[in-house]
TORKOL-4160 file (C-alpha; in steps of 0.2 Angstrom, whole numbers, padded with zeros to 4 digits, m for minus):
400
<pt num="1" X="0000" Y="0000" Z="0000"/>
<pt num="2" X="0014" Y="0011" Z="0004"/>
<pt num="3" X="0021" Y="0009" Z="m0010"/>
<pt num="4" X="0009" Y="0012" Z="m0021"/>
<pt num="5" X="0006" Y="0029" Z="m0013"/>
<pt num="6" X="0026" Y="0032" Z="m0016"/>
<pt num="7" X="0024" Y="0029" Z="m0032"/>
<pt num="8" X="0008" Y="0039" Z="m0035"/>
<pt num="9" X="0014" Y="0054" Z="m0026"/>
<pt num="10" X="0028" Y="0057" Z="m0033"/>
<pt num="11" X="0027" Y="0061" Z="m0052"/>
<pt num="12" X="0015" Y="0073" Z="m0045"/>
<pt num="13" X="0027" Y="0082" Z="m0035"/>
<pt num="14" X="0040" Y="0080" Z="m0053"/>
<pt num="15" X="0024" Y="0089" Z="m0062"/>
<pt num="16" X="0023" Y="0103" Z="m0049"/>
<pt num="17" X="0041" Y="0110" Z="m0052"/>
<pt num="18" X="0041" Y="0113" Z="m0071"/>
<pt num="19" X="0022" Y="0119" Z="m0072"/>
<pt num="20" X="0027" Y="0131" Z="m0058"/>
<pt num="21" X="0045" Y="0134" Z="m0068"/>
<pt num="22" X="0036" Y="0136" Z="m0082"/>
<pt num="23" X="0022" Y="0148" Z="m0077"/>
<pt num="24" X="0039" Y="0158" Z="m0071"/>
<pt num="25" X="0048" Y="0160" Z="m0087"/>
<pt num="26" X="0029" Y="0163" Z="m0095"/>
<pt num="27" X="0028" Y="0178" Z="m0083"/>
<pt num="28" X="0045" Y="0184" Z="m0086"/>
<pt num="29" X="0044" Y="0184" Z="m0103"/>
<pt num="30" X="0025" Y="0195" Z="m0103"/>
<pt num="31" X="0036" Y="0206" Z="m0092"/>
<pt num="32" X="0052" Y="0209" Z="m0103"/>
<pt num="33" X="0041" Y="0213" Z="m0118"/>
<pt num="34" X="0028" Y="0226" Z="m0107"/>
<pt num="35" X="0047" Y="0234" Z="m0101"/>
<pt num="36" X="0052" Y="0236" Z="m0119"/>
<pt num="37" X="0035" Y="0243" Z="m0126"/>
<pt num="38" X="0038" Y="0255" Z="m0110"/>
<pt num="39" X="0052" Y="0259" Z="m0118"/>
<pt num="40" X="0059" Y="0261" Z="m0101"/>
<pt num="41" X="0076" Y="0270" Z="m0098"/>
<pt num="42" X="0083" Y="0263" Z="m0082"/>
<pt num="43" X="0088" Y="0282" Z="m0079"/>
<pt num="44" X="0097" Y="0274" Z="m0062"/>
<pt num="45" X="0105" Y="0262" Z="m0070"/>
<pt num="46" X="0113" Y="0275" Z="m0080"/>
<pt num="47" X="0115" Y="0287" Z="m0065"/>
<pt num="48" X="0126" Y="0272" Z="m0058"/>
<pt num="49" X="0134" Y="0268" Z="m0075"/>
<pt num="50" X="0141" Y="0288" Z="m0073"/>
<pt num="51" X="0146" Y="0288" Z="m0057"/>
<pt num="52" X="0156" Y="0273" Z="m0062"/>
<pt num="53" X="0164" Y="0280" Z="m0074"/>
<pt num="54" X="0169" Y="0296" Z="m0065"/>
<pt num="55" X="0180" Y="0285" Z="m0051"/>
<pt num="56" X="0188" Y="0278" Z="m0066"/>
<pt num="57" X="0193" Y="0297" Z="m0074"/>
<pt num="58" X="0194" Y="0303" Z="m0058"/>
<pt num="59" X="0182" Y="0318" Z="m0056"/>
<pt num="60" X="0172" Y="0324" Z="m0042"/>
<pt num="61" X="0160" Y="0310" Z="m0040"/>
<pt num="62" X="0146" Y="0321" Z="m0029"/>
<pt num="63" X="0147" Y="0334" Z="m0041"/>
<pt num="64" X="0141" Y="0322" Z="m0056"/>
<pt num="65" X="0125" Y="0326" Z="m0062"/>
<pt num="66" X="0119" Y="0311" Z="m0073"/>
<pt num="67" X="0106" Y="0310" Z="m0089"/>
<pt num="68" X="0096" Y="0321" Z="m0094"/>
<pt num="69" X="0090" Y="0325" Z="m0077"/>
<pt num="70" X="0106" Y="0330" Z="m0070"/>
<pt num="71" X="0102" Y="0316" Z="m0055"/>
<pt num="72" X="0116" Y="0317" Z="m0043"/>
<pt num="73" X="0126" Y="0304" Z="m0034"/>
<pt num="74" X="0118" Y="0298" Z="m0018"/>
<pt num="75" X="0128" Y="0284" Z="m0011"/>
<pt num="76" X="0142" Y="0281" Z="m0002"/>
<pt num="77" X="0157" Y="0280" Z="m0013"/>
<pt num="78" X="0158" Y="0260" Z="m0009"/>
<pt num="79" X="0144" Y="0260" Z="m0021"/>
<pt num="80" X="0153" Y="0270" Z="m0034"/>
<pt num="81" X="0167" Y="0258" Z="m0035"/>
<pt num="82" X="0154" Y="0245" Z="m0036"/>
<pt num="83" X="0147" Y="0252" Z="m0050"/>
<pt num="84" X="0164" Y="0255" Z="m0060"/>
<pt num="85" X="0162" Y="0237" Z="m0071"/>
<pt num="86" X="0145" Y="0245" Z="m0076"/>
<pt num="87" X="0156" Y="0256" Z="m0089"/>
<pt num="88" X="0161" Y="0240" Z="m0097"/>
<pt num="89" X="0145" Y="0236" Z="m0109"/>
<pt num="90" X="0139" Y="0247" Z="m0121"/>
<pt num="91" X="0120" Y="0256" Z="m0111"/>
<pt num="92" X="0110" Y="0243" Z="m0122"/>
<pt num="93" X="0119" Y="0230" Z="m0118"/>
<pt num="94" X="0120" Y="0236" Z="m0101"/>
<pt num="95" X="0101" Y="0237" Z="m0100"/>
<pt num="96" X="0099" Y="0220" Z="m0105"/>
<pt num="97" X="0110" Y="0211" Z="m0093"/>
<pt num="98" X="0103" Y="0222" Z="m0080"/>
<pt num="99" X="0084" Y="0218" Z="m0083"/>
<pt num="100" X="0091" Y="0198" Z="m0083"/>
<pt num="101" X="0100" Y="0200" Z="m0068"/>
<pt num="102" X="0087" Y="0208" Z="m0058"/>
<pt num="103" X="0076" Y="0194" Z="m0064"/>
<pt num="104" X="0087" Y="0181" Z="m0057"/>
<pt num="105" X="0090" Y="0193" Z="m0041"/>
<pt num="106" X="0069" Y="0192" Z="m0038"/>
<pt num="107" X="0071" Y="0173" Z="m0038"/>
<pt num="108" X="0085" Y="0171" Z="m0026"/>
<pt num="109" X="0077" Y="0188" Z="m0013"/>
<pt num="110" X="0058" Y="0177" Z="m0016"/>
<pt num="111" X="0067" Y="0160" Z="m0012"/>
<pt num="112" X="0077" Y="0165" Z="0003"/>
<pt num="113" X="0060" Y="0177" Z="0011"/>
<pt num="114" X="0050" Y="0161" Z="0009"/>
<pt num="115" X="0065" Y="0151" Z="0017"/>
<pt num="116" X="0063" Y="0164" Z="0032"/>
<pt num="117" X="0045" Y="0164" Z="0034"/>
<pt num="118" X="0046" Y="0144" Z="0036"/>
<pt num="119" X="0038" Y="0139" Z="0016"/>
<pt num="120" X="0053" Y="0127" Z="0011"/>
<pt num="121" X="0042" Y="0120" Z="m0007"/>
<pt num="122" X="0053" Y="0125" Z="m0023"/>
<pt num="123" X="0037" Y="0125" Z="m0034"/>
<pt num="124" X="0031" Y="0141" Z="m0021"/>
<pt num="125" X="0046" Y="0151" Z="m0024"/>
<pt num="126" X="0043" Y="0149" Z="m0045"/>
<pt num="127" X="0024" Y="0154" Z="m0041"/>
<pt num="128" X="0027" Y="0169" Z="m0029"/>
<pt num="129" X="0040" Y="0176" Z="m0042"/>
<pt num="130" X="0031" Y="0173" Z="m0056"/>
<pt num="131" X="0020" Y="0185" Z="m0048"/>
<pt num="132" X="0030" Y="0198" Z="m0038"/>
<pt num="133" X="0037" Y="0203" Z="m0055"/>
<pt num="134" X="0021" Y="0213" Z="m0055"/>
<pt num="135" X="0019" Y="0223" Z="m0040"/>
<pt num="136" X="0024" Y="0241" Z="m0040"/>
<pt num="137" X="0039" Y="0241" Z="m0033"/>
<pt num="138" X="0049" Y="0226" Z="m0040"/>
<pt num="139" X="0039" Y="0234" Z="m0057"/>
<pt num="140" X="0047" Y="0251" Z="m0054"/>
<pt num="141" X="0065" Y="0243" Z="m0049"/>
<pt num="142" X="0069" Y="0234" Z="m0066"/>
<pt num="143" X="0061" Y="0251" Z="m0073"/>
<pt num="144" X="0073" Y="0263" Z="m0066"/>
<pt num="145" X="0090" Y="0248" Z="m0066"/>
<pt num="146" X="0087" Y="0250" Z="m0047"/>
<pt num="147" X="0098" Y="0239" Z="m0034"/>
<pt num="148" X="0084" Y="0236" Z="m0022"/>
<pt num="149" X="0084" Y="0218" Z="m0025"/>
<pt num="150" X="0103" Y="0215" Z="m0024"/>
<pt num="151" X="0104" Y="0225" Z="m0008"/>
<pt num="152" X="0087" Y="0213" Z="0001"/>
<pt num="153" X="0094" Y="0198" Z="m0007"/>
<pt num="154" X="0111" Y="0202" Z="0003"/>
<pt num="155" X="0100" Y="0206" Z="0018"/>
<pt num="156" X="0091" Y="0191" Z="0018"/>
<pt num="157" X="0104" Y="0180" Z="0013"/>
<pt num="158" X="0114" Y="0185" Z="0027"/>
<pt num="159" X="0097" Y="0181" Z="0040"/>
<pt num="160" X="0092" Y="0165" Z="0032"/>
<pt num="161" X="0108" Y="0155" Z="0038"/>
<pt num="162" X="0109" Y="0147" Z="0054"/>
<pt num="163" X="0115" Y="0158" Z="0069"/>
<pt num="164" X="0133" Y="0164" Z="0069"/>
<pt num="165" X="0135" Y="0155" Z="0050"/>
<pt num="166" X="0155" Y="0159" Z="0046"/>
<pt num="167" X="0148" Y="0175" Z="0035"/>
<pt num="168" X="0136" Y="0179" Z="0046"/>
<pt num="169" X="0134" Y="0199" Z="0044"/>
<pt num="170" X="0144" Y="0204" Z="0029"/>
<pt num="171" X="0129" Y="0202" Z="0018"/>
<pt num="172" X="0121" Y="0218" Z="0031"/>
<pt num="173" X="0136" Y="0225" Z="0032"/>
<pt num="174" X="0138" Y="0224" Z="0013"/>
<pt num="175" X="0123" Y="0231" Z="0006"/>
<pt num="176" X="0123" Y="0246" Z="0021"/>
<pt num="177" X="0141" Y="0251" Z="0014"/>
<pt num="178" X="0130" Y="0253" Z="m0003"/>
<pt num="179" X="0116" Y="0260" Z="0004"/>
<pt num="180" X="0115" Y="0266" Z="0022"/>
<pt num="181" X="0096" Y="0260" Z="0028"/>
<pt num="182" X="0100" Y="0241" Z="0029"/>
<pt num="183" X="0112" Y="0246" Z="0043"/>
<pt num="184" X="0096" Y="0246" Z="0053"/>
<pt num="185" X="0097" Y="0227" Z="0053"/>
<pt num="186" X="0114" Y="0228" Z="0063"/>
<pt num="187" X="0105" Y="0239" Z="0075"/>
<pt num="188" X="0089" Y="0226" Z="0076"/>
<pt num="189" X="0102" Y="0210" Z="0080"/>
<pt num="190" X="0112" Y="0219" Z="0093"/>
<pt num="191" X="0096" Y="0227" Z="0102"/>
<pt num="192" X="0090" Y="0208" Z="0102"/>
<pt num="193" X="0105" Y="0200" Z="0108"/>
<pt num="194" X="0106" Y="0215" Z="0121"/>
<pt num="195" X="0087" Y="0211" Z="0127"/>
<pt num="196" X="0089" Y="0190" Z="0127"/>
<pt num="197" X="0105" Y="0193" Z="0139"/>
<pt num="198" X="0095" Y="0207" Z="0152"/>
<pt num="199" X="0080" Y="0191" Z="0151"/>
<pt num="200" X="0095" Y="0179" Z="0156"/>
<pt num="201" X="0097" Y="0171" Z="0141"/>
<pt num="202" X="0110" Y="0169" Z="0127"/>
<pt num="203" X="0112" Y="0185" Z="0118"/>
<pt num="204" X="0128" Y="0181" Z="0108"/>
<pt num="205" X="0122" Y="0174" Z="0091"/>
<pt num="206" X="0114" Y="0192" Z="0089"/>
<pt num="207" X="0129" Y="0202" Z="0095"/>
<pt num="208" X="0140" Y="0191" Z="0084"/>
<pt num="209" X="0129" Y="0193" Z="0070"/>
<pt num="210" X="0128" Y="0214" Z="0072"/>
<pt num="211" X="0147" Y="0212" Z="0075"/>
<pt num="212" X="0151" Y="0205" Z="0058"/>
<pt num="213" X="0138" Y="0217" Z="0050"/>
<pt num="214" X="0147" Y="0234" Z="0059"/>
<pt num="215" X="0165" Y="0225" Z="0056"/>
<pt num="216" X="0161" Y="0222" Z="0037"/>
<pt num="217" X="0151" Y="0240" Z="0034"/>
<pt num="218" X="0168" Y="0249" Z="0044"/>
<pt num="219" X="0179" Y="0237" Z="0031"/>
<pt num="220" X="0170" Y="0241" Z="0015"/>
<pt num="221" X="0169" Y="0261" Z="0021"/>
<pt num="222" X="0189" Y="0262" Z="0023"/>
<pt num="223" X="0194" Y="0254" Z="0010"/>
<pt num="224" X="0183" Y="0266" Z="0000"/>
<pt num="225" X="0191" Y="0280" Z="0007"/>
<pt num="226" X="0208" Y="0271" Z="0003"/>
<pt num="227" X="0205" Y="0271" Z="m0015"/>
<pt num="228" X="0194" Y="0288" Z="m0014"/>
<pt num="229" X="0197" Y="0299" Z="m0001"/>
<pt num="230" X="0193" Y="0314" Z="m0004"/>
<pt num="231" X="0174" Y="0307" Z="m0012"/>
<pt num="232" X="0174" Y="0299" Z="0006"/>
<pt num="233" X="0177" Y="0314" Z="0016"/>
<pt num="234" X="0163" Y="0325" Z="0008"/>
<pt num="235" X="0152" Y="0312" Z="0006"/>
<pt num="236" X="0152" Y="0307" Z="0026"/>
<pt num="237" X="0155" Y="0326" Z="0032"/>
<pt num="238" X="0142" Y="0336" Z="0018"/>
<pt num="239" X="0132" Y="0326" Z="0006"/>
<pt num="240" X="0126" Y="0311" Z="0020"/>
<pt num="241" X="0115" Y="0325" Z="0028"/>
<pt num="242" X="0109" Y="0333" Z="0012"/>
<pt num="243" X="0093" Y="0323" Z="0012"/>
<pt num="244" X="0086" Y="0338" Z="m0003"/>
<pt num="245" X="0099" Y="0330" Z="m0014"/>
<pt num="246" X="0088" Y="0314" Z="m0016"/>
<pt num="247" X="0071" Y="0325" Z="m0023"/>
<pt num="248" X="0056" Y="0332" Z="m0016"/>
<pt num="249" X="0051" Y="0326" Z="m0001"/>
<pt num="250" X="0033" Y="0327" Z="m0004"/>
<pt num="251" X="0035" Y="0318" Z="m0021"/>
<pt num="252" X="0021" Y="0303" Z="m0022"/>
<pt num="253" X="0034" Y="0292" Z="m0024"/>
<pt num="254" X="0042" Y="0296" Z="m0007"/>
<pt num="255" X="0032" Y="0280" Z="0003"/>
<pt num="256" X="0040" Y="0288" Z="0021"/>
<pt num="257" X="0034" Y="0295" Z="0036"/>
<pt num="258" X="0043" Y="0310" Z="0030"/>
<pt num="259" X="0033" Y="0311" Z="0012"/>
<pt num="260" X="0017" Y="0307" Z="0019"/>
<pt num="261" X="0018" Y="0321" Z="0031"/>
<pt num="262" X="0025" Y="0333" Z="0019"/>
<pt num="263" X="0009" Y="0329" Z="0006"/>
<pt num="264" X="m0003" Y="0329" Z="0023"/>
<pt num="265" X="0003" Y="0345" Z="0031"/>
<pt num="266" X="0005" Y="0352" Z="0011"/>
<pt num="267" X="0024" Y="0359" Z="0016"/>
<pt num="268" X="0040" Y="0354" Z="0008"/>
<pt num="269" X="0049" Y="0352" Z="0027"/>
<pt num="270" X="0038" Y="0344" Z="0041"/>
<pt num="271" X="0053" Y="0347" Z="0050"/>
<pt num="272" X="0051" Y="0343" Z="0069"/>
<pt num="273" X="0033" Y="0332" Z="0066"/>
<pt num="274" X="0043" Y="0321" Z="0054"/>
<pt num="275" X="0057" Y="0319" Z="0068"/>
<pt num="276" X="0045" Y="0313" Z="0081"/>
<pt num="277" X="0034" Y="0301" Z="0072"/>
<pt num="278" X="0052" Y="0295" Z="0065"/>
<pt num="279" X="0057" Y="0294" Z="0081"/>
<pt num="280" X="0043" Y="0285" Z="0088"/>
<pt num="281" X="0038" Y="0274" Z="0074"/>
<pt num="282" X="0059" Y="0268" Z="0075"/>
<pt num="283" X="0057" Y="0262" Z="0094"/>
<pt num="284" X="0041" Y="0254" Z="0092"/>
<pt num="285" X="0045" Y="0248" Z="0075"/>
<pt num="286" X="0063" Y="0239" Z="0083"/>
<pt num="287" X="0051" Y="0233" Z="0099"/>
<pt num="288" X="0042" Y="0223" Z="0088"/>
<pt num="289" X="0056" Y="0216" Z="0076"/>
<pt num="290" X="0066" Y="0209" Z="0093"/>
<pt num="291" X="0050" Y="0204" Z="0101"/>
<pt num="292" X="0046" Y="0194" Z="0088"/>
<pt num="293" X="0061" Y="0187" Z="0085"/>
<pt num="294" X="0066" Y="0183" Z="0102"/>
<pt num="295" X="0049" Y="0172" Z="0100"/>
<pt num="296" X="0057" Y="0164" Z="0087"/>
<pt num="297" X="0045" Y="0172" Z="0073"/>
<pt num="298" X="0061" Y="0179" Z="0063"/>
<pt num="299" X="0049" Y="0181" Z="0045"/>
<pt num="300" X="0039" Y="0194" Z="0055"/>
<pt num="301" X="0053" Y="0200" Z="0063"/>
<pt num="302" X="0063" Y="0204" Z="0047"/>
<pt num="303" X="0051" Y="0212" Z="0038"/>
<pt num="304" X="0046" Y="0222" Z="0055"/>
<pt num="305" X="0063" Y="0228" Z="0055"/>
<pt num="306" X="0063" Y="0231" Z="0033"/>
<pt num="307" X="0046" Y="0241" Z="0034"/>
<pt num="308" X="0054" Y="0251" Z="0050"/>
<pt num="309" X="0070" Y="0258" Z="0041"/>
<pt num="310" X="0060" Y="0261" Z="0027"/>
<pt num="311" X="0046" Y="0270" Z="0036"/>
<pt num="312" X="0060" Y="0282" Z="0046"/>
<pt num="313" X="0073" Y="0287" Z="0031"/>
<pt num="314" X="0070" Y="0303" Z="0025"/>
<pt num="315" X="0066" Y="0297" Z="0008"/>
<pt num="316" X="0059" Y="0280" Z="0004"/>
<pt num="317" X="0055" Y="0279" Z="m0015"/>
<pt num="318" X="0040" Y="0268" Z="m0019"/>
<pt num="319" X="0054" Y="0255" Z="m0029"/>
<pt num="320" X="0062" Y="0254" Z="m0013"/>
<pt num="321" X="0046" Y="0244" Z="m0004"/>
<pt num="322" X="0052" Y="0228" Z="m0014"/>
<pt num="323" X="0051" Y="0224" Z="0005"/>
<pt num="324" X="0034" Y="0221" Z="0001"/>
<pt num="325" X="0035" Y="0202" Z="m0006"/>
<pt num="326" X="0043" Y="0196" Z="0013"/>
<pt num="327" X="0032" Y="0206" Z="0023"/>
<pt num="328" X="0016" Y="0196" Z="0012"/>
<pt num="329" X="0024" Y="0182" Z="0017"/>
<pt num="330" X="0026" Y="0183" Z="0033"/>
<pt num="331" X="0007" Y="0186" Z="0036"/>
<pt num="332" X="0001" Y="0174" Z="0021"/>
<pt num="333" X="m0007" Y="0160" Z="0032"/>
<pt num="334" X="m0020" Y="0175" Z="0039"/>
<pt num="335" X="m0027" Y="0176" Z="0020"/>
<pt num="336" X="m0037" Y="0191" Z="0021"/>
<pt num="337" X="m0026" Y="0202" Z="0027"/>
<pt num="338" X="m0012" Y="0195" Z="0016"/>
<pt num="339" X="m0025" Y="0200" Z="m0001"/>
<pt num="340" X="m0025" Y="0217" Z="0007"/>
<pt num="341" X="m0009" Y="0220" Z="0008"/>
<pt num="342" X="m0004" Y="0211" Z="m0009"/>
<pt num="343" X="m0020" Y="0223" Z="m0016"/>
<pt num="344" X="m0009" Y="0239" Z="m0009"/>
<pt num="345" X="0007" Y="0233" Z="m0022"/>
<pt num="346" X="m0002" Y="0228" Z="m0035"/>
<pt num="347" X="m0013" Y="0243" Z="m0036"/>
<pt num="348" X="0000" Y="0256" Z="m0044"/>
<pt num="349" X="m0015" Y="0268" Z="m0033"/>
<pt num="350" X="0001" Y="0280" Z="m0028"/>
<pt num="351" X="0001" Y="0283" Z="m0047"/>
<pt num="352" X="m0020" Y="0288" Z="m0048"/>
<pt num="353" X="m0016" Y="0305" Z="m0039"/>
<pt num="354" X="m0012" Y="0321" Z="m0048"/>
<pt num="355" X="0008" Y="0321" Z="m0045"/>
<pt num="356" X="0022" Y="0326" Z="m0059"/>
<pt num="357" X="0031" Y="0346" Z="m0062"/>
<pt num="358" X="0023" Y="0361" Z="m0050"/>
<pt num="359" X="0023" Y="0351" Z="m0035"/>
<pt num="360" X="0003" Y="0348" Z="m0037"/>
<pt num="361" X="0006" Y="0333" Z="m0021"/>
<pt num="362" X="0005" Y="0350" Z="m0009"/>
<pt num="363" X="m0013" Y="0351" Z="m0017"/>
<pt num="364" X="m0017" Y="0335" Z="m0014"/>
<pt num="365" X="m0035" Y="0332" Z="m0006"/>
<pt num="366" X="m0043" Y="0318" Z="0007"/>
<pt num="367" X="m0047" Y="0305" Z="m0007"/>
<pt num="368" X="m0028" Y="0308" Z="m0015"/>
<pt num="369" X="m0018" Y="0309" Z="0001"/>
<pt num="370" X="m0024" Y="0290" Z="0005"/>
<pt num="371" X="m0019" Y="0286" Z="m0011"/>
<pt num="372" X="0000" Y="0292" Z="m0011"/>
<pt num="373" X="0002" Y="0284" Z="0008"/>
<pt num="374" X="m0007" Y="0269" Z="0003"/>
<pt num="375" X="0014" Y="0261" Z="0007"/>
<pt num="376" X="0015" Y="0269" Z="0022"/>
<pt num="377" X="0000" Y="0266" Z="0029"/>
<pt num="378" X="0003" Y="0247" Z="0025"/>
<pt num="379" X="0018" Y="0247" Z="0034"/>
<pt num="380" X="0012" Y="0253" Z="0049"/>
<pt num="381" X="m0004" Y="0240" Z="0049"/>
<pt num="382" X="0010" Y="0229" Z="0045"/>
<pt num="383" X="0017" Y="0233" Z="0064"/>
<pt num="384" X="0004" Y="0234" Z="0071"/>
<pt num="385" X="m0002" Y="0215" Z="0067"/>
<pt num="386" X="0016" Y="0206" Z="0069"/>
<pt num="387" X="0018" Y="0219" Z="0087"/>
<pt num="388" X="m0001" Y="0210" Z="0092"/>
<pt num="389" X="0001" Y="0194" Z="0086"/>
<pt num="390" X="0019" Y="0194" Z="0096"/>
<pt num="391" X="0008" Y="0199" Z="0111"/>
<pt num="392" X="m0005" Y="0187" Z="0111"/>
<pt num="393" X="0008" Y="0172" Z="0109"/>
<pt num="394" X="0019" Y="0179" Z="0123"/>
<pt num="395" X="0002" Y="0178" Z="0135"/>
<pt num="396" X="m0003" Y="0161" Z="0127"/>
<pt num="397" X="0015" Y="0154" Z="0134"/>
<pt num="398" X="0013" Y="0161" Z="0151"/>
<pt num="399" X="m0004" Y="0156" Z="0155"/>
<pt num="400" X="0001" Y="0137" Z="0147"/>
């Protein structure tokens, strides 16, 4: 009988795989064409594309201004180095190897996020790809030749091993010498090993972990300045603090506390109001990534952390929420509100209000400011859920 049933069950399972695989490729291809009917220019891509080739002649890398909208550099000259192999291909060669490997890059970020929110099934990572291709801000990513995916999949890759893995923290500590918000995740492990050892329990996995994460971030930093010193010394002394570089803090695309403020308040600085919601929202928003991972929910826990750094940083583009795939997951088994959150992504609703030249998202009215926070206010119901569901378990396991 047993037997039978082996036998049964398993060309089943061998079907699953390439139907899923195929459905993949299927939705990746639909997707290559709509990007090249877009005609889309991967303006970033080319932003990055410059700033590599300005290390190589030598200029004044935070006095580049890139394409035809004289984009500045923004990252920390690590990146720029980085980016230097980027002025090997010609741009349209460039474009196309870019769009394939951020294809690839969506199926090893869905593939370690489902690994972290405990859904092992390979078929599962073809099918959630297939589809996260979609949403708005994995959309926008490939559009703009973004390195969102790169950076999550280094993040992710770096939590998904087991505790204090040889390389444990270099993939944070990596992808925050690129782009400084991930360093929160160095400041999320350390606040968890500090609180596990103040509850009498082992706390050094986590401060290994943050360890390797501030160990490989102050690595990659130096030897940045090595090779470019003076790049390094305005970029930590002027241009970190020059959040106006980035754009308009009220432009729809900016999904952060700062933005929605700026569009609600219909002023360009929100100034000390955006400093105290970021200030409050980043201490609740911590409590509730090391609450649940000390309960051993680390899905949750890592995208409670994700949607906190991207809720506090001055500017959190919409491409930027690609964050959005793991924080679906970690709720997917309470469906309802997993379709709400998925319906936020998928909507493009950011995009239906009046935005664009003259700053028309200082005019925006009830209906249009719910539409361009539509991220943020995820986020926070996002927090809010994982901070209660933490709760209710930690009461369950008392009173048992």
């Amino acid at each position: 009988m047993s037997a039978s049933v082996t036998v049964i069950a398993f060309p089943g399972v061998h079907r699953r795989v390439p139907v899923a695989l195929g459905a993949c490729l299927f939705s990746f291809a639909g997707f290559w064409i709509a990007q090249r009917a877009a005609d889309v220019s991967m303006i970033d891509l080319m932003v990055y594309r410059a700033e590599g080739e300005t290390v190589r002649a030598g200029g004044d890398l935070y006095a580049l201004r890139a394409t035809e909208a004289e984009l500045p550099a923004t990252y920390p000259p690590f990146a720029a180095l980085l980016f230097t192999p980027l002025t090997l291909p010609d741009p349209a060669s460039l474009r196309t190897l870019a769009t394939a490997g951020n294809l690839a890059l969506l199926v090893v970020f869905v593939g370690f996020a489902l690994r972290i929110a405990g859904h092992a099934r390979v078929e599962t990572v073809w099918w959630v790809a297939a589809a996260a291709v979609w949403c708005e801000p994995v959309w926008t990513t490939l559009r703009y030749g973004q390195v969102n995916l790169l950076l999550a999949a280094l993040v992710l890759w770096d939590l998904s091993g087991r505790p204090g893995h040889r390389w444990a923290g270099v993939g944070i500590g990596l992808a925050a010498a690129v782009k400084l918000t991930p360093a929160l995740f160095a400041v999320f492990l350390f606040a968890t090993g500090v609180v596990a050892r103040s509850r009498h329990r082992s706390g050094g996995p986590w401060l290994r972990h943050a360890r390797g994460a501030a160990l490989t971030f102050a690595g990659a930093t130096l030897l940045a300045a090595a090779v470019l010193p003076y790049d390094s010394w305005q970029f930590w002394t002027r241009t970190v603090f020059a959040a106006g570089r980035v754009g308009h803090p009220e432009d729809t695309a900016n999904q952060a506390l700062r933005g929605v403020l700026a569009r609600l308040l219909h002023t360009p600085e929100p100034g000390i109001w955006w400093l105290a919601q970021a200030a409050l929202t980043g201490a609740l928003g911590l409590a509730v990534a090391v609450a649940a991972e000390l309960r051993g929910r680390r899905g949750p826990a890592v995208a409670a952390c994700a949607v906190t750094a991207l809720l506090i940083c001055p500017v959190s583009w919409s491409h930027h929420w690609v964050w959005c795939v793991p924080m679906v997951l970690a709720v997917a088994r309470r469906h309802v509100i997993a379709a709400v959150l998925a319906l936020v992504f998928f909507s493009y609703a950011l995009w239906w209000v009046p935005h664009g030249p003259g700053r028309l998202e200082l005019r925006q009215n009830g209906v249009e400011l719910t539409l361009s926070g539509l991220y943020a206010g995820a986020g926070l119901l996002f927090l809010a859920l994982t901070g209660t569901e933490t709760i209710r378990q930690s009461r369950t396991s008392r009173s048992a």
